[in-house]
C-alpha positions as a Markdown table, in Angstrom:
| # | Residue | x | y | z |
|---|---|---|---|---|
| 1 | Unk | 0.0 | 0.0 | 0.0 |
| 2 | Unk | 1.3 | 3.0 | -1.2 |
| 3 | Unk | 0.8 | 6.4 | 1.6 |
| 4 | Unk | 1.0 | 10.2 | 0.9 |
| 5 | Unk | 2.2 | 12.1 | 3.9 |
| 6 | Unk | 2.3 | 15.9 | 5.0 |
| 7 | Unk | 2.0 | 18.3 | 7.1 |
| 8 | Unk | 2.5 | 22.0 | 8.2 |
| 9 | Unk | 5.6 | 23.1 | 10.3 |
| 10 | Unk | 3.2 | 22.5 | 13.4 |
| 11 | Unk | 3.0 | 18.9 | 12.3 |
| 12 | Unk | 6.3 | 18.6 | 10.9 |
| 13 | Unk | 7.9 | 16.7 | 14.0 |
| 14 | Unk | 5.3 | 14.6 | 14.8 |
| 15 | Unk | 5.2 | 13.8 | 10.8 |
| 16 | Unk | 8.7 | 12.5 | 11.1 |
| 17 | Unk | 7.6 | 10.1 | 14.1 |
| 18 | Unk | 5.1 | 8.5 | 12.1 |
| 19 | Unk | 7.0 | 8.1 | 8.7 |
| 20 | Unk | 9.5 | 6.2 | 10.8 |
| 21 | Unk | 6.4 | 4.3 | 12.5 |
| 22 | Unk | 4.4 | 3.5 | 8.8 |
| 23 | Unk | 8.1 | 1.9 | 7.6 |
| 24 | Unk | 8.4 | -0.2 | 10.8 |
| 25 | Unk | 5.4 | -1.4 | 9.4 |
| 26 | Unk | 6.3 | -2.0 | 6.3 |
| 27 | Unk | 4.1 | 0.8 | 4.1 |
| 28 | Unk | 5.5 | 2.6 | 0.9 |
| 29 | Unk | 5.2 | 6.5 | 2.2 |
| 30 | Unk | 6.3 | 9.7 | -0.1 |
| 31 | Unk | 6.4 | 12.8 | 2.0 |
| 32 | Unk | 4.9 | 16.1 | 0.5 |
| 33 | Unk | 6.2 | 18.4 | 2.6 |
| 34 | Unk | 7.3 | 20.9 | 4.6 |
| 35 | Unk | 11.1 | 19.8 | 4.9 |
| 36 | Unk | 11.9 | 21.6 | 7.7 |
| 37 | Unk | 9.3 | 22.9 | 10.4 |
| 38 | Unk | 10.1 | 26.8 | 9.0 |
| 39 | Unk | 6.1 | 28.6 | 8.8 |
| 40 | Unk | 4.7 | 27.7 | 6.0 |
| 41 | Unk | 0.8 | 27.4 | 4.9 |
| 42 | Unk | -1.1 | 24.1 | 5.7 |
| 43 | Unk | -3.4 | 24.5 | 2.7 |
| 44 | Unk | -0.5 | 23.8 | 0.4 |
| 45 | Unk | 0.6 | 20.4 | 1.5 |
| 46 | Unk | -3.3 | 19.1 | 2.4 |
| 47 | Unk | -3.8 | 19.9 | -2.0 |
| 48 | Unk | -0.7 | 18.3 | -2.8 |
| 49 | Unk | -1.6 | 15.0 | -0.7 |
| 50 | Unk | -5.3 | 15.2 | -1.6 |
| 51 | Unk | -4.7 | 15.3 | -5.3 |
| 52 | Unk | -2.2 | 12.5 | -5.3 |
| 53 | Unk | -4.6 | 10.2 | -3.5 |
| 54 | Unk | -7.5 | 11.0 | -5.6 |
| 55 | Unk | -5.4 | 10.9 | -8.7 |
| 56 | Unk | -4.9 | 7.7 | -8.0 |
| 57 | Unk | -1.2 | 7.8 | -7.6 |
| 58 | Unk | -1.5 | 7.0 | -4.1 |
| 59 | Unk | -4.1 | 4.5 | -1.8 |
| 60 | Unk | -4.4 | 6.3 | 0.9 |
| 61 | Unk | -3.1 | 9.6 | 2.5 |
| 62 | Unk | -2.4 | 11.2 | 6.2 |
| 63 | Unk | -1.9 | 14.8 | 7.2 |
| 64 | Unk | -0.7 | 16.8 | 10.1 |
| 65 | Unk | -1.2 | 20.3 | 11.7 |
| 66 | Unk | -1.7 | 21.8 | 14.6 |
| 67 | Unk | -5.7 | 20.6 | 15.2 |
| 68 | Unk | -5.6 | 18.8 | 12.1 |
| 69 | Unk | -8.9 | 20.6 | 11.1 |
| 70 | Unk | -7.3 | 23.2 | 9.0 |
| 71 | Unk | -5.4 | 20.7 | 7.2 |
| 72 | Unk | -8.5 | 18.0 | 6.6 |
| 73 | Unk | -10.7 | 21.2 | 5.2 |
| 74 | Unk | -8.4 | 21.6 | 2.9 |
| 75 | Unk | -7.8 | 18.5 | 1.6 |
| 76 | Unk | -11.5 | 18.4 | 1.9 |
| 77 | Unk | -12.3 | 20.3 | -1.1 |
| 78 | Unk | -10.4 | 18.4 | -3.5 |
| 79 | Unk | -13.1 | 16.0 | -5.5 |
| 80 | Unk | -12.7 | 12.5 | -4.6 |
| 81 | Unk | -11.4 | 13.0 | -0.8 |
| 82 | Unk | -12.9 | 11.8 | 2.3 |
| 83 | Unk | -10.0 | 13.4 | 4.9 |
| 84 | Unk | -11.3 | 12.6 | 8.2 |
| 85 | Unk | -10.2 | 14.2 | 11.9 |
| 86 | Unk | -9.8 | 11.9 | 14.2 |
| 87 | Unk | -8.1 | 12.2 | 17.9 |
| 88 | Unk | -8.6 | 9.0 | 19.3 |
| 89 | Unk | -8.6 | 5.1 | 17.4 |
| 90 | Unk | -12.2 | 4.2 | 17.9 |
| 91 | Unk | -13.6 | 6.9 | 15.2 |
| 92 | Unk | -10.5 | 6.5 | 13.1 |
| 93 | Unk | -11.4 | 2.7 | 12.2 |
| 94 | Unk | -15.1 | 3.6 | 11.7 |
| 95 | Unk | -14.3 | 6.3 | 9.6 |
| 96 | Unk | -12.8 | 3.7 | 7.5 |
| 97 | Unk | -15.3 | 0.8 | 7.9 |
| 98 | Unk | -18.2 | 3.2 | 7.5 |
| 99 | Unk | -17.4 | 6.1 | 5.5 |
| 100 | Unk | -14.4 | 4.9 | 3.3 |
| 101 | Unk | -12.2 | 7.6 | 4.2 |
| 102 | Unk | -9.4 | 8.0 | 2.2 |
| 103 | Unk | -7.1 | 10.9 | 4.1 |
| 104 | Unk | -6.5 | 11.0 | 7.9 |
| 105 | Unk | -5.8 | 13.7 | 9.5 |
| 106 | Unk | -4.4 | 14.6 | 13.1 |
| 107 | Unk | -3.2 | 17.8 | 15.3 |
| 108 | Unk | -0.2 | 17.1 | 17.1 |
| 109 | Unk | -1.4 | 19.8 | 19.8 |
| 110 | Unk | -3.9 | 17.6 | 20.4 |
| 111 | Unk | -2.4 | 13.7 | 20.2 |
| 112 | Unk | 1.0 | 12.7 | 21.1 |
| 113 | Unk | 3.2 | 10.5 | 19.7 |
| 114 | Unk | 2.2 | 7.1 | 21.0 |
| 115 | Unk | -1.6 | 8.0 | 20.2 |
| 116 | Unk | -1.0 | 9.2 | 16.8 |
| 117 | Unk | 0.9 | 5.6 | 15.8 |
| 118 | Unk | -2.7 | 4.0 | 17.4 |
| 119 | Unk | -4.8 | 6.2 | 15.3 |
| 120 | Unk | -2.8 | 5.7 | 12.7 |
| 121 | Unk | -2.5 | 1.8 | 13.2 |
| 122 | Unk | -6.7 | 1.6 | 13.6 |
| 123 | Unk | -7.2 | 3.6 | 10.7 |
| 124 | Unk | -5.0 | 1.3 | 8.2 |
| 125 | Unk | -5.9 | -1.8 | 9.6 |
| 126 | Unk | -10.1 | -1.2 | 9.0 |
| 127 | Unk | -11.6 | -1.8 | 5.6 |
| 128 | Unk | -14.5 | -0.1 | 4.0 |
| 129 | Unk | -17.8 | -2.5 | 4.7 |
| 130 | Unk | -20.0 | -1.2 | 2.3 |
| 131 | Unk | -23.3 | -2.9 | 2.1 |
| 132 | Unk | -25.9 | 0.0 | 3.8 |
| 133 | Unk | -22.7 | 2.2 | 4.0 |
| 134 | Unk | -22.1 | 2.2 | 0.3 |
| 135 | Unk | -25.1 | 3.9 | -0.2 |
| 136 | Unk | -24.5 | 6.6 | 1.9 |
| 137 | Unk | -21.2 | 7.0 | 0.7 |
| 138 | Unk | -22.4 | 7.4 | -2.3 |
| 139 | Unk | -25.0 | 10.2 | -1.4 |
| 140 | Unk | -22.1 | 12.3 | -0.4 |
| 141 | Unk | -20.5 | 11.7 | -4.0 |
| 142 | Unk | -23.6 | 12.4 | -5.5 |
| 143 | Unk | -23.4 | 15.8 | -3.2 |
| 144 | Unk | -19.8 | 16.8 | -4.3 |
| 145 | Unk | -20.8 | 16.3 | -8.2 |
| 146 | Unk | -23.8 | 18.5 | -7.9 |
| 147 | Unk | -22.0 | 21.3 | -6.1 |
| 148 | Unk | -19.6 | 21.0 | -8.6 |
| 149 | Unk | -21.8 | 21.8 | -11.5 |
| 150 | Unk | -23.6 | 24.1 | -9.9 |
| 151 | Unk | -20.4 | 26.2 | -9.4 |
């Protein structure tokens, strides 16, 4: 499985710590950024993640920041992405099982380390279930394509 990572220099450290933790595990991860934890914008590297997942060129994608909400939004409006906040594993894995997210996203003011690697552990281990789920998650396709055309 093939991961896209980033984050914002808020995220930066705790971006290292799980790029380390997905290779211990054995994952393919590209990093998209920021090299260094100097200010930069958090919008920038949730596109650049979000478009290589929904492109296709990657399976599944995680992001950092300092809430992880600023970061998600963003990848958030790229067509295609389900980026999903989570600060504890429980509604990590459902986001997975139930909604087919495809981007995580995490604030490392609010998790540390150790719970970051759980999250992050839950979240790839879960598979999308969909029976009465695909329906729904096709309802919120059906919502992106029709904001789309409308502009």
């Amino acid at each position: 499985m093939k991961l896209a990572i980033g984050s914002d220099h808020v995220g930066f450290e705790l971006k290292k710590v799980i790029i380390e933790y997905l290779a211990e595990l054995g994952y393919d991860v590209a990093d998209f950024g920021p090299d260094s934890d100097k200010r930069t914008d958090y919008p920038l590297y949730g596109q650049k993640v979000a478009q290589a997942v929904a492109a296709g060129d990657f399976d599944l994608g995680i992001l950092i920041c300092g809430t992880g909400v600023g970061i998600s939004i963003s990848a958030n409006k790229v067509k295609g992405i389900r980026a999903v906040v989570c600060s504890e594993p429980y509604s990590a894995k459902l986001s997975r099982e139930h909604n087919n997210t495809n981007i995580l996203a995490f604030g490392s003011r609010v998790v540390g380390s150790e719970l970051a690697k759980m999250i992050v552990k839950e979240w790839l281990a879960a598979e999308f279930e969909g029976g009465r789920h695909a329906k729904r998650v096709e309802m919120i396709k059906a919502i992106e394509e029709k904001t789309n055309e409308e502009g």
